[in-house]
Structure formats: C-alpha cells, structure tokens
C-alpha positions in Angstrom: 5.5 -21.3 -4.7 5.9 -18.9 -7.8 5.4 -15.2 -8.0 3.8 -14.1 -10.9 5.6 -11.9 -13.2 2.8 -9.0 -12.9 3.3 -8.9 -9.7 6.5 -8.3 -9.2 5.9 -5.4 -12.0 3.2 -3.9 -9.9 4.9 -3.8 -7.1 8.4 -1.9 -8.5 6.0 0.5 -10.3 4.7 1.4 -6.8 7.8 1.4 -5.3 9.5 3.5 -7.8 6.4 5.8 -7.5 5.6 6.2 -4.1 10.2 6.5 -3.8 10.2 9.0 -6.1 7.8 11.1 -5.1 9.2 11.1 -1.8 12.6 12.3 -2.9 11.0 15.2 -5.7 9.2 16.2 -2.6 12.4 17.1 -0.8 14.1 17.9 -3.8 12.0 20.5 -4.8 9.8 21.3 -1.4 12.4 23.6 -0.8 12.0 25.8 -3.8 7.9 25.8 -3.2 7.7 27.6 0.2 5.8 26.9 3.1 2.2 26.1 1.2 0.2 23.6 3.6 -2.3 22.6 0.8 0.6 21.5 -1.5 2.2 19.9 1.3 -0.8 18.1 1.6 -1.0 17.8 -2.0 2.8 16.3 -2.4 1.9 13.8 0.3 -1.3 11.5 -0.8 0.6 10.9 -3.8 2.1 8.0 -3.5 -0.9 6.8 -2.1 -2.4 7.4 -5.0 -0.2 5.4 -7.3 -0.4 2.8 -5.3 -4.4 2.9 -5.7 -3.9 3.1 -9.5 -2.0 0.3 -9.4 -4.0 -2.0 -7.2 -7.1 -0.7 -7.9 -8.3 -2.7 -10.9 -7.4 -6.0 -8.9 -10.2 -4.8 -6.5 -12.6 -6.6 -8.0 -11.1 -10.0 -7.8 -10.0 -9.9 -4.6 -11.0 -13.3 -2.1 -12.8 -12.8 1.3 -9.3 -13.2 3.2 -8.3 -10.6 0.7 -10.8 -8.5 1.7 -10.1 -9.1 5.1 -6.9 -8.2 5.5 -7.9 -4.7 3.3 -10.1 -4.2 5.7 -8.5 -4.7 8.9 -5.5 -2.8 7.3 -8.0 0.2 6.8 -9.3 0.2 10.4 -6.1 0.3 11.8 -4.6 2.7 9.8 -7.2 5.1 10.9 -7.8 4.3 13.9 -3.9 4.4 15.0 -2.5 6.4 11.9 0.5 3.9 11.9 1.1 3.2 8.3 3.6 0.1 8.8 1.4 -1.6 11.8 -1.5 -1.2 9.7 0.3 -3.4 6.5 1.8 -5.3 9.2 -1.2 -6.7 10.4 -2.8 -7.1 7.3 -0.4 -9.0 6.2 -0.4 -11.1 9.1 -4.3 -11.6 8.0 -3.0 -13.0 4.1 -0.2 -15.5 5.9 -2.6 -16.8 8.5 -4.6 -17.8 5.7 -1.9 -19.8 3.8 -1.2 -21.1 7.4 -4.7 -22.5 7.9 -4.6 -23.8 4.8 -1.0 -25.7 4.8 -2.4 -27.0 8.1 -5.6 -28.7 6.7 -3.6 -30.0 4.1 
C-alpha cells in the first residue's frame, strides 16, 4: 500500500493547525477575558482548517466515502462525541477495504 505524498501534507497542515490553535487559545485565552462569543469563536477554528483543507477533495469523494462522511456527521450530532464520531467513520472506510480484500 502507498500513501500519497499529499496526503500525508494535508494531514500535518491540519494537525499543526487545529494543535496550534488549541495551544494560542490557552496561551492567550487568558489575556482575552471571559467573552463567550470569542470562546465560541477560538473553538470552530480548527474545524475550519480542517474544512479548508479537505474541502476541495469533496467533490471526488466515492460512495463509501460519502458514507463514512455521512455517518460521521450523524453521530457527531447526534452524540456530540468528536472521537466516536471519526471512529466509526473510519470503521465505515476499513470495512470497505475489508470487503474488497475478501472478494479478491
């Protein structure tokens, strides 16, 4: 299996991202008082660069792809558990490598 070089790219520009804004946040929360709209602000951020990063793939994503966006989607509002909502759609991507490696 090989990972494609963009990839691995994308995904340390989100992590640095998404990281860094964390640790600004309580780096400088502090100084910024007690303001619920820029906490609110401060926090979709990362989410954001993770959209700008993945968004342009959007449009040539597979059905399983889909899928797994989806389901990822309804759990995560449904439950507001961040890491069970990636956790099962992942599961969704590797069931479909593992219905494939079985037909094979």
């Amino acid at each position: 299996m090989s990972i494609d070089t963009r990839f691995l790219i994308a995904i340390a520009i989100m992590a640095s991202i998404a990281f860094g804004c964390r640790v600004a946040g309580l780096i400088v929360g502090t100084y910024l008082g007690d303001s619920r709209k820029l906490r609110q602000f401060l926090d979709i951020l990362p989410a954001c660069a993770m959209g700008a990063v993945l968004g342009p793939s959007l449009g040539a994503m597979t059905l399983v792809q889909s899928i797994a966006l989806l389901v990822s989607a309804a759990v995560h509002l449904a439950t507001s558990r961040f890491l069970l909502a990636l956790a099962l759609g992942t599961a969704v991507l590797l069931s479909q490598r593992w219905i494939v490696s079985m037909t094979v």
